[in-house]
ZADO-1210 file (C-alpha; in nm, 4 decimals, padded with zeros to 6 digits):
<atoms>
<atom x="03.1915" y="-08.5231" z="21.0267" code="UNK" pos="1"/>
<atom x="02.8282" y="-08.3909" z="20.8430" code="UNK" pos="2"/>
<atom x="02.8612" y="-08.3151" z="20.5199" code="UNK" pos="3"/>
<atom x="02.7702" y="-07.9601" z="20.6054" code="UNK" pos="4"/>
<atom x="03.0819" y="-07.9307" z="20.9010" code="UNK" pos="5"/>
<atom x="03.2984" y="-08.0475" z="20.6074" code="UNK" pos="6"/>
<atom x="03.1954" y="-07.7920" z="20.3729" code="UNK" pos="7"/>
<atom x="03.2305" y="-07.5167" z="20.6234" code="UNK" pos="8"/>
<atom x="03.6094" y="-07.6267" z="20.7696" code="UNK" pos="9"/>
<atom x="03.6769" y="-07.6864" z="20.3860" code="UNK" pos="10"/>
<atom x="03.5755" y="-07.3501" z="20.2903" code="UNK" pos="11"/>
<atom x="03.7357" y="-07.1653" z="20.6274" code="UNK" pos="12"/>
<atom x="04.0525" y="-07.3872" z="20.5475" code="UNK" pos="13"/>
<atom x="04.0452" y="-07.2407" z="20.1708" code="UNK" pos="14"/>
<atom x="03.9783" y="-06.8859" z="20.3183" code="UNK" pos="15"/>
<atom x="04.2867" y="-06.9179" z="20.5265" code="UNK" pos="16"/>
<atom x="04.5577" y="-07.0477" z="20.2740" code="UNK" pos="17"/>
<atom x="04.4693" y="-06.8145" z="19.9984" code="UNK" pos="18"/>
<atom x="04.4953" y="-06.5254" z="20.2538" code="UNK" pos="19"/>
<atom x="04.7631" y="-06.6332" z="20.4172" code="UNK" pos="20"/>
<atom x="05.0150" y="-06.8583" z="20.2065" code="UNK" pos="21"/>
<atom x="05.3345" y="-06.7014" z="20.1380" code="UNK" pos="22"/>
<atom x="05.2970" y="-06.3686" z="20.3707" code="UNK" pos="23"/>
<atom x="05.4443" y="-06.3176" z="20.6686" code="UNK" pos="24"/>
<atom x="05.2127" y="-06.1688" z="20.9833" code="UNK" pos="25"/>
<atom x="05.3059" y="-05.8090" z="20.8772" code="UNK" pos="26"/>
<atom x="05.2333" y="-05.8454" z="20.5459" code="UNK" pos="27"/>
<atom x="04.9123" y="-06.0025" z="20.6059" code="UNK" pos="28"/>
<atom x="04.8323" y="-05.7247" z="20.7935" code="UNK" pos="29"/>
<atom x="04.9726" y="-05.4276" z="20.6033" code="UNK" pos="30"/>
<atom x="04.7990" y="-05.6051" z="20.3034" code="UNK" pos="31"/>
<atom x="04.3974" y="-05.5005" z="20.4248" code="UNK" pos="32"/>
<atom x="04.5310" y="-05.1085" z="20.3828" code="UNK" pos="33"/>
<atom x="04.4647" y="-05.0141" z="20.0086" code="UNK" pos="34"/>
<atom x="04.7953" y="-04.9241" z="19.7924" code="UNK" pos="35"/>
<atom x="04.6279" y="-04.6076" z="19.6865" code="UNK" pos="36"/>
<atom x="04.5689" y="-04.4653" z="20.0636" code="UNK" pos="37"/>
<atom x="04.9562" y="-04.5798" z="20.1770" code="UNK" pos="38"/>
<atom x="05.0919" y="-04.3960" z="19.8839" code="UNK" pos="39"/>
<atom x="04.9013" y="-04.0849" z="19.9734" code="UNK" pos="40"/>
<atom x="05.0145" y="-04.1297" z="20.3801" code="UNK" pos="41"/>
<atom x="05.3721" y="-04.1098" z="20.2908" code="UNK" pos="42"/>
<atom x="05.3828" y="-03.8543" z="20.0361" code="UNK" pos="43"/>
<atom x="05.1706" y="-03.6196" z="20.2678" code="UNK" pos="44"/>
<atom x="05.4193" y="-03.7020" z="20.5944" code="UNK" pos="45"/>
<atom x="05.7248" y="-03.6370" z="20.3327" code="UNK" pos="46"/>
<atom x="05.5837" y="-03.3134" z="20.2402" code="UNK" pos="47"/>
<atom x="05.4950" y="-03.2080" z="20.5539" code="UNK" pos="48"/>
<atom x="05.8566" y="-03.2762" z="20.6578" code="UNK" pos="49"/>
<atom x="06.0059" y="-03.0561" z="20.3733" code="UNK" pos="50"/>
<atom x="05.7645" y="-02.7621" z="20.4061" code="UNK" pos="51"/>
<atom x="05.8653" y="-02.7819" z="20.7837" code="UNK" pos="52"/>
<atom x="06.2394" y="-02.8100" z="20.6877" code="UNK" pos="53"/>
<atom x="06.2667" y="-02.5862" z="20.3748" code="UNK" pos="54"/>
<atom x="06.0127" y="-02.3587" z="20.3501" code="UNK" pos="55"/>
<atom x="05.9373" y="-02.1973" z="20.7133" code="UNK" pos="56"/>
<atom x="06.1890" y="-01.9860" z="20.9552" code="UNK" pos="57"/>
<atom x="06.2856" y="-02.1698" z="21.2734" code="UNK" pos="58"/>
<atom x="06.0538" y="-02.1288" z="21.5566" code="UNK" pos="59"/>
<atom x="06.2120" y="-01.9454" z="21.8314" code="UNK" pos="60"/>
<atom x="05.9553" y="-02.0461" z="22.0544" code="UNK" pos="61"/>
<atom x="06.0650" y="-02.4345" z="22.0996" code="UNK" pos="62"/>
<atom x="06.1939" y="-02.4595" z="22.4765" code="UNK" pos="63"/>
<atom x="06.5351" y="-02.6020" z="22.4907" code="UNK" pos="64"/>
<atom x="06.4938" y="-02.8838" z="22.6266" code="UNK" pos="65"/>
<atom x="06.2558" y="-03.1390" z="22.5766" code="UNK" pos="66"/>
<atom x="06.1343" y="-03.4485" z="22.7354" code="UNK" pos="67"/>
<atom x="06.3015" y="-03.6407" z="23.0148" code="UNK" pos="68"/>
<atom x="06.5377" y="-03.3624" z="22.9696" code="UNK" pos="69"/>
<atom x="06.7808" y="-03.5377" z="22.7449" code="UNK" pos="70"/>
<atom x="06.7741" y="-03.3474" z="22.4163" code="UNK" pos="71"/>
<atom x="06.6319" y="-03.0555" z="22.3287" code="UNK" pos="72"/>
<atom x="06.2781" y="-03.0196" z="22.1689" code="UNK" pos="73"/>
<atom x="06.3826" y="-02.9817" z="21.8351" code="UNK" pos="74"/>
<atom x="06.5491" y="-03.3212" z="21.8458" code="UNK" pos="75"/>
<atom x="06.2049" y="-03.4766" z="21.9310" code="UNK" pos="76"/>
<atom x="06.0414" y="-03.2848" z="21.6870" code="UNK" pos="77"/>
<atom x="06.3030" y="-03.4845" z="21.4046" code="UNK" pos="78"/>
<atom x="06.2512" y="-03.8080" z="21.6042" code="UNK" pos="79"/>
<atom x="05.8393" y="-03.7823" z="21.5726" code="UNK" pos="80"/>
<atom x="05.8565" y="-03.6387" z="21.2063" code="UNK" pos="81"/>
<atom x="06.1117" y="-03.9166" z="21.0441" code="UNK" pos="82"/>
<atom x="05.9286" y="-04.1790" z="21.2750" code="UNK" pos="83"/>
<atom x="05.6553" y="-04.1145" z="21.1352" code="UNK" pos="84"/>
<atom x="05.7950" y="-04.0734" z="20.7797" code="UNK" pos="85"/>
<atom x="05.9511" y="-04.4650" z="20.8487" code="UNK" pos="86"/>
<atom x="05.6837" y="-04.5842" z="20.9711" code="UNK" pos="87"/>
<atom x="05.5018" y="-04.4798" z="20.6434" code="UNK" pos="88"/>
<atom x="05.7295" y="-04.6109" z="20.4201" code="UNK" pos="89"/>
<atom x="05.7563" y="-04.9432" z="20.6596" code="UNK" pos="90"/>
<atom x="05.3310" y="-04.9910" z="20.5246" code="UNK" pos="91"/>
<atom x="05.4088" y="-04.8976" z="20.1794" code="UNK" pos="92"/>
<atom x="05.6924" y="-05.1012" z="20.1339" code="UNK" pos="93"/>
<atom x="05.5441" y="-05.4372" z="20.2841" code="UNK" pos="94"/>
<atom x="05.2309" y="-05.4395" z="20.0654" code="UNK" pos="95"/>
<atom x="05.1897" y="-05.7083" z="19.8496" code="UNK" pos="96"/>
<atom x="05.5445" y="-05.8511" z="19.9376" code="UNK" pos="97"/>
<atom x="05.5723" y="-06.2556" z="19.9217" code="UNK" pos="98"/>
<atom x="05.9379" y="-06.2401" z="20.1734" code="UNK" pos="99"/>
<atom x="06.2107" y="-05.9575" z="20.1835" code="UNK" pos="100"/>
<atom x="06.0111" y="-05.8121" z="20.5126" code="UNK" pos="101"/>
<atom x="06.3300" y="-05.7586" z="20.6330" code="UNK" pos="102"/>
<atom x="06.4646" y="-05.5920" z="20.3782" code="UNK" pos="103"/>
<atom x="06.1523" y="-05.3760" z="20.3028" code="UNK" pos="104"/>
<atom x="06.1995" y="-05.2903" z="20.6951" code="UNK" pos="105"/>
<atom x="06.5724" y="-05.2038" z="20.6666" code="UNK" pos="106"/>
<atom x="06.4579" y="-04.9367" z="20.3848" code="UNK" pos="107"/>
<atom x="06.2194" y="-04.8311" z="20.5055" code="UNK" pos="108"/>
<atom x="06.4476" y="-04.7218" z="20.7925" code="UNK" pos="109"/>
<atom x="06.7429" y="-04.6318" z="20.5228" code="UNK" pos="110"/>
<atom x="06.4667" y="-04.3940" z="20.2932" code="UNK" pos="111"/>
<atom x="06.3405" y="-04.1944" z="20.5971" code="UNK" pos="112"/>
<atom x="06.6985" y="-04.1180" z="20.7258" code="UNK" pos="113"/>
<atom x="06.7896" y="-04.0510" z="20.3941" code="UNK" pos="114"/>
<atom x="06.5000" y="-03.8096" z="20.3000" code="UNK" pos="115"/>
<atom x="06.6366" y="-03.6381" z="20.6723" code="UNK" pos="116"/>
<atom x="07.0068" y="-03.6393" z="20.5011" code="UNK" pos="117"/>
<atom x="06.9001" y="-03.4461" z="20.1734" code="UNK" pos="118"/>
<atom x="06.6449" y="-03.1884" z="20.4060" code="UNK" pos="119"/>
<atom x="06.9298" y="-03.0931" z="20.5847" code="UNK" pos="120"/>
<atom x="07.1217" y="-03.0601" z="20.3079" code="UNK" pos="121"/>
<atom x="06.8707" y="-02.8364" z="20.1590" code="UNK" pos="122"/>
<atom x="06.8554" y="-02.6287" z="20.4634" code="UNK" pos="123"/>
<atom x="07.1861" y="-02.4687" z="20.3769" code="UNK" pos="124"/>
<atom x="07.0579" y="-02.3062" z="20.0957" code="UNK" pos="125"/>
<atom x="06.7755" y="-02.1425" z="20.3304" code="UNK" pos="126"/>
<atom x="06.8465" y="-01.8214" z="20.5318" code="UNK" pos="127"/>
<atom x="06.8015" y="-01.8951" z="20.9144" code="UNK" pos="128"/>
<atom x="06.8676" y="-02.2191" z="20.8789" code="UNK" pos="129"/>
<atom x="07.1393" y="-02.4514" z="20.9515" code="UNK" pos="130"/>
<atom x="07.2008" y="-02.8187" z="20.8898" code="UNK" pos="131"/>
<atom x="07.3303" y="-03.0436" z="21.1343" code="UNK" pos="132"/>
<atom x="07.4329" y="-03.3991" z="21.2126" code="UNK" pos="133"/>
<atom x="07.2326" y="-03.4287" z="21.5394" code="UNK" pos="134"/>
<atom x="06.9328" y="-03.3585" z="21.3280" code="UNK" pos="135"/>
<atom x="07.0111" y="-03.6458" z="21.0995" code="UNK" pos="136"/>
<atom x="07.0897" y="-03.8450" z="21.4143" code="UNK" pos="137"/>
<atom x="06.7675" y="-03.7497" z="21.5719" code="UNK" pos="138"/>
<atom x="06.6237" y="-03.8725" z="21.2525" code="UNK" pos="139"/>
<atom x="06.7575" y="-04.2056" z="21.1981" code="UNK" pos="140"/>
<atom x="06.6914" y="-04.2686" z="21.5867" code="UNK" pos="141"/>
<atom x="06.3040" y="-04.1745" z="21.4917" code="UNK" pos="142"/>
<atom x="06.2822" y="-04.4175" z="21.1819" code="UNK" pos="143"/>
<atom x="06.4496" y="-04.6962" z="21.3871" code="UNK" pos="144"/>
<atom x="06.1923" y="-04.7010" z="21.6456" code="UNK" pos="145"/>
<atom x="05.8689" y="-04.6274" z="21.4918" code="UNK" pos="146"/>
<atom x="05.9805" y="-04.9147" z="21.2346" code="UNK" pos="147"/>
<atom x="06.0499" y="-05.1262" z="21.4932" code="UNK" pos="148"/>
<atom x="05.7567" y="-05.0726" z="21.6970" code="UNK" pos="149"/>
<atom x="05.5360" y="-05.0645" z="21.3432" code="UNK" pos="150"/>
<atom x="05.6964" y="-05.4085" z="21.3016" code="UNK" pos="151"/>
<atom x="05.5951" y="-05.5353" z="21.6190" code="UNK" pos="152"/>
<atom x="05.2725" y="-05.4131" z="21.6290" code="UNK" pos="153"/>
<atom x="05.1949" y="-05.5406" z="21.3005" code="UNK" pos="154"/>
<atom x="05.2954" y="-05.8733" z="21.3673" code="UNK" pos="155"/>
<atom x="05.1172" y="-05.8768" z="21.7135" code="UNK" pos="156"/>
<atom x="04.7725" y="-05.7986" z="21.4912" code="UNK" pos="157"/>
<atom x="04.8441" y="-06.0771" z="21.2831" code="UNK" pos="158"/>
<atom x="04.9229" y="-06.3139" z="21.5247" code="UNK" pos="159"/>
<atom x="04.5926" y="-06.2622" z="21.6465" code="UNK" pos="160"/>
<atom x="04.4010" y="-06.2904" z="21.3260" code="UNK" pos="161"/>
<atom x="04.5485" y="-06.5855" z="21.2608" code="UNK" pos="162"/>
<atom x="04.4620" y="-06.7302" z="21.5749" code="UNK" pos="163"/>
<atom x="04.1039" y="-06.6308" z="21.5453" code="UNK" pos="164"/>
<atom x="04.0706" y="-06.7541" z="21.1887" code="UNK" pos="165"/>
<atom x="04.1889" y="-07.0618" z="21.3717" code="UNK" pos="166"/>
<atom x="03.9675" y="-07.1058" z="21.6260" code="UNK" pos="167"/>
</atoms>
């Protein structure tokens, strides 16, 4: 090897293990986003979520049934809001974590169907509206598959990167 091979593997080598020692692929990943900007994503999708929960009248103008004709459009509406609430707290959870992905996964999932518990329990202190367990459902089904598909995703990117930082 020339001296100046060796200082370039040595130096991609270093570049590689300090990046990339003691994170898994998600958390390399999630790790590029700044804390500052992940904070700010989930407290806007949260409060989104309540103003949409608490503080507006039910729209009368949601068909009855939604997609593929399973459940009705408000049910996808929960799915797509707490999804994206999950998914969220999935990227602000996983930052700067050294193990426990699992754990930061599972509440992640936990928070978001949680936060849905507590809206609907504060919809029964707001005329019009009504709380209800297939909300809370629809929720937890949302957090469960935007984390899972955030997790897969993730891990997908980082596969990659580390492949090309390989190579």
């Amino acid at each position: 090897m020339h001296v100046d091979e060796t200082i370039s593997y040595s130096i991609t080598e270093n570049i590689r293990t300090t990046a990339f020692s003691g994170r898994s692929p998600i958390e390399r990943n999630v790790y590029r986003v700044p804390s500052r900007a992940r904070w700010v994503v989930f407290l806007v999708v949260a409060a989104v979520i309540c103003y949409f929960s608490v503080f507006t009248t039910p729209d009368g103008g949601i068909t009855p049934t939604g997609a593929l004709g399973l459940v009705g459009t408000d049910k996808w509406v929960h799915a797509v809001g707490y999804g994206g609430l999950g998914a969220a707290l999935a990227g602000r959870r996983t930052h700067g974590r050294v193990g426990g992905e699992r754990e930061a996964l599972v509440f992640a999932v936990a928070g978001a169907t949680g936060y849905g518990v507590v809206m609907e329990i504060a919809q029964l202190t707001v005329p019009l509206r009504h709380a209800s367990v297939a909300d809370a459902v629809a929720d937890a089904v949302g957090a469960t598959v935007a984390v899972a598909v955030w997790w897969t995703v993730s891990r997908t990117v980082a596969r990659r990167d580390e492949a090309d930082l390989r190579s």
